[in-house]
N, C-alpha and C positions, 0 to 999 in steps of 0.2 A: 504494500500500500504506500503511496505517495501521500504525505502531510505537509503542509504547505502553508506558514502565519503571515496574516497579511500585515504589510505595513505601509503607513503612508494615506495620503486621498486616492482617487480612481485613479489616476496614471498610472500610480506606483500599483496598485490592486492590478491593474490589468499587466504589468509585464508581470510581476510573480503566480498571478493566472496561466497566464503563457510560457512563462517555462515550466509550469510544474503541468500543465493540460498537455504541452508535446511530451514533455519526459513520461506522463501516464501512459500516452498513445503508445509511444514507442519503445516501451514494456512491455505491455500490455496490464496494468496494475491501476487499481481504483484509485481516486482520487480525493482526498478530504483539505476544504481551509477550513483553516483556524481563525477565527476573528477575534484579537486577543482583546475581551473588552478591559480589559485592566491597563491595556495601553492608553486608552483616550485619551487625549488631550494631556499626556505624556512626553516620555524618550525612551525609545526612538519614536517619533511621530507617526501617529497614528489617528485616525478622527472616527469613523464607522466606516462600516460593510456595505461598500455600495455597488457589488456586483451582484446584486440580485436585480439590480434592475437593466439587467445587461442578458442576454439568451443564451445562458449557460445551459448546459442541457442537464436533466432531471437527475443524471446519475452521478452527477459533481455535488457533493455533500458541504454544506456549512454549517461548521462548527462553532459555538460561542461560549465564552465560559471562563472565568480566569481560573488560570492551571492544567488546562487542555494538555496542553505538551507534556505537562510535570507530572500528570497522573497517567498517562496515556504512550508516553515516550521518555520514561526519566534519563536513560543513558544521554540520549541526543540531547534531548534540553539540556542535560547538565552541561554537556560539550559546546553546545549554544551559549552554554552561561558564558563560562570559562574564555569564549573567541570574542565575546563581545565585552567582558571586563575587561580582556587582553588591549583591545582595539579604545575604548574608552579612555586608557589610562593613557594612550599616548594620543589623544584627540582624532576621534573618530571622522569628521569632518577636515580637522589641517592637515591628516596625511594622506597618501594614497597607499590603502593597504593590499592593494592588488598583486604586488609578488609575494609578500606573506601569505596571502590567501588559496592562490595559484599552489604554492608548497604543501601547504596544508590538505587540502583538496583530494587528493588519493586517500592520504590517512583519514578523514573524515569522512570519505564515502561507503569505505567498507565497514566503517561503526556507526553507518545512517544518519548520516547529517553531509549536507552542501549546504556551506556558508558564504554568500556575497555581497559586498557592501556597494560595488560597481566595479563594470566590466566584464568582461566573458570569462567568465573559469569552466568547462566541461565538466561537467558530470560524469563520473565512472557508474554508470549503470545499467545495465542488458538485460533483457530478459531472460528469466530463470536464473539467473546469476546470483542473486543476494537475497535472502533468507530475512535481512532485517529488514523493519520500514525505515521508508526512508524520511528525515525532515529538512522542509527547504527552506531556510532564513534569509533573506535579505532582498536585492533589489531587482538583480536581474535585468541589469536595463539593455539587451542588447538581440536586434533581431536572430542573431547568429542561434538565441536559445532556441527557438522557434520553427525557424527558416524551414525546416522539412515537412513542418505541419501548417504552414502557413495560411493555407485558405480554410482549415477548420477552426483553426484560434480566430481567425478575424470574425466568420459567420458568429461562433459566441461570442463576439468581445462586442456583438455592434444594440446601441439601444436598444430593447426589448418595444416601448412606446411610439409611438410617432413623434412627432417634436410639432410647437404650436402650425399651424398648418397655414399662417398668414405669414408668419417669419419665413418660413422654408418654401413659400411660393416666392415671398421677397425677393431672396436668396437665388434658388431656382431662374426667377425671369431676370438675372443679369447674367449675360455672356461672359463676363471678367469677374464672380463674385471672390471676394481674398479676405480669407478669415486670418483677422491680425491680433492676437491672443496675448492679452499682459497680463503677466502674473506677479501679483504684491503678495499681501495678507501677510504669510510667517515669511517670509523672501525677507522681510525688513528687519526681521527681529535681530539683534547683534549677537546670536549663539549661532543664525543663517550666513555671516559676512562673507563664507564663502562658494553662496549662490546669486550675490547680489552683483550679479554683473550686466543685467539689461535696463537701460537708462533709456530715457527721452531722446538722447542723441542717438543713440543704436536704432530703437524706431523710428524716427526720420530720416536715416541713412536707406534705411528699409523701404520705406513708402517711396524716395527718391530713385531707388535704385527698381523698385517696381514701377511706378510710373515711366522710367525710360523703357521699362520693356514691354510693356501690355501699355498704354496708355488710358483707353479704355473701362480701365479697373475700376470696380467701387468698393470700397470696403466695408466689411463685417466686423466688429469692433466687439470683443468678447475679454473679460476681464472680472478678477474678483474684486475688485477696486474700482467702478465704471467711473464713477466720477471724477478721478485722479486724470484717467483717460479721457475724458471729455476736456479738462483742463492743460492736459501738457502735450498732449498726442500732437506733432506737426506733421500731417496729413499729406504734404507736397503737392497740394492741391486737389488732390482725389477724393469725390466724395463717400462721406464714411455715413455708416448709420452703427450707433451704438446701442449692442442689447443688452438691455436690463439683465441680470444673472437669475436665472432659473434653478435649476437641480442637472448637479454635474453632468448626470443621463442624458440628461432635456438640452443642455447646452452643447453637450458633444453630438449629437444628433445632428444639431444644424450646424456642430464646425465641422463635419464630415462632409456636407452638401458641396463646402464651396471649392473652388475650383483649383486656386491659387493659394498660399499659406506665408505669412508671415510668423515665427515662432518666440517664443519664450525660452530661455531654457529651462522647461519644464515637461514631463511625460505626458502631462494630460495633452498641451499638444501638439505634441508628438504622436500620441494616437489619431488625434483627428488628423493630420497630414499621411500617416500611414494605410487610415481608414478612407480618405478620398480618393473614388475611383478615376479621376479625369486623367487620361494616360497622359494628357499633357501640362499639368500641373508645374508648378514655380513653386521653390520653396525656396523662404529667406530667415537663415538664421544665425546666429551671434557665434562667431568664430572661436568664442571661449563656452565652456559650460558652467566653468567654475572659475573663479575669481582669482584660486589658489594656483589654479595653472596646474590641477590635476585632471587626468586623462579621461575624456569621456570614451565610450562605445557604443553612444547612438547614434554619432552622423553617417548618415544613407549617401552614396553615391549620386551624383547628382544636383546635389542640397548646393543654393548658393549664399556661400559664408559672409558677413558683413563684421564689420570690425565692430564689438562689443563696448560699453560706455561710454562717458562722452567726448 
């Protein structure tokens, strides 16, 4: 059995969905998350479970409960504990611990635990191979997890609901529609300093450099913060329409519609540009992901990089 603790808001929920939904497939081994609600509004960040409103299918189980893992997987949790004091004690966010991890990684597969804080580390696991469950900790942010199962994680990972059906005609009747996605809220807090790398000047760089190539463009203006965005967004003259914030679900719904993407660095979206069908699509995003100049493994081929802050 694959066990799998969610952490983070939707973007984060959906890559550890995705790697832990292709690793089941390609098992062949059931699938459980864990929604640890003793996380909330915690560390490591955590808010709720919001892939149920996402079309998981019926035999993907969630779990809720604090102590899920501790009563259910003590060996691994305890091994969870241990890699995550380890990583704490030398600041889980100012380093990159991705070759310690990478190292670790064989030894902790065969005692039922994959631990990832970012970046691609493989998983060592085959079917009929391992006898233990396995438990999946961390972020997962990279297609590569996925990449073989890709058109079945996508069909579950897309809104379950319609999204309001006058936005996404909006949306729909423009030829150029470009969803430009700013992400505030915890990005500001000074424990986040090093995700706070997309500034006012980086989204004007953005719109200017979309404007020369679609001229066209109108933009879709989605954000946890609208009104900051109403106030500092320089636009390059494109007109924008900014939507009020919905429910994560509801609002990815209609960033997936649009055609073009301007991004954040942020997963959430980063799904909606991965979930947009337009095989001709523009994406424009901040050439850093992290402030500290540690290594991401989400930029896609393709992606045009704009120089981050101001």
């Amino acid at each position: 059995m694959i066990y799998a603790e969610l952490t983070g808001g939707l973007g984060n929920q959906m890559f550890v969905y995705a790697f832990a939904r292709a690793l089941s497939l390609r098992c062949g081994e059931g699938l459980v998350l864990i929604d640890r609600q003793d996380w909330q509004g915690g560390a490591p960040a955590h808010t709720v479970c919001t892939l149920g409103a996402l079309r998981l299918p019926p035999e993907v189980r969630i779990e809720a409960g604090e102590g899920y893992a501790k009563r259910h997987l003590p060996l691994q949790n305890a091994l969870k504990a241990l890699m995550i004091r380890r990583e704490q004690a030398g600041g889980m966010m100012a380093r990159d611990w991705h070759g310690f991890e990478a190292k670790a990684a064989p030894w902790l597969n065969r005692l039922g635990l994959h631990f990832v804080t970012d970046g691609y580390i493989p998983c060592r696991r085959g079917p009929g191979r391992h006898a233990l469950d396995l438990l999946a900790w961390g972020y997962f942010q990279s297609e590569a997890y996925f990449a073989d199962f890709r058109d079945a994680v996508c069909a579950e990972l897309r809104p379950a609901a319609a999204p309001d059906p006058d936005l996404a005609s909006a949306i729909l009747s423009q030829p150029a529609a470009v969803c430009l996605h700013i992400r505030r809220g915890d990005y500001q807090n000074p424990e986040n300093a090093a995700l706070q790398v997309c500034t006012s000047g980086y989204y004007a760089r953005c719109c200017r450099a979309l404007r020369d190539a679609c001229p066209g463009a109108t933009l879709f203006v989605f954000s946890d913060d609208i009104l900051w965005a109403q106030d500092h967004l320089d636009t390059a003259g494109l007109p924008a329409e900014y939507i009020t914030p919905g429910s994560a679900a509801h609002d990815l719904a209609l960033m997936q519609l649009c055609r073009h993407f301007i991004l954040s660095n942020s997963t959430y979206s980063w799904w909606a540009q991965y979930l947009g069908d337009a095989p001709d699509k523009l994406v424009f995003a901040p050439d850093r992901w992290y402030a500290n100049g540690k290594q991401s493994a989400l930029y896609l081929p393709g992606w045009r990089l704009v120089a981050a802050g101001d």
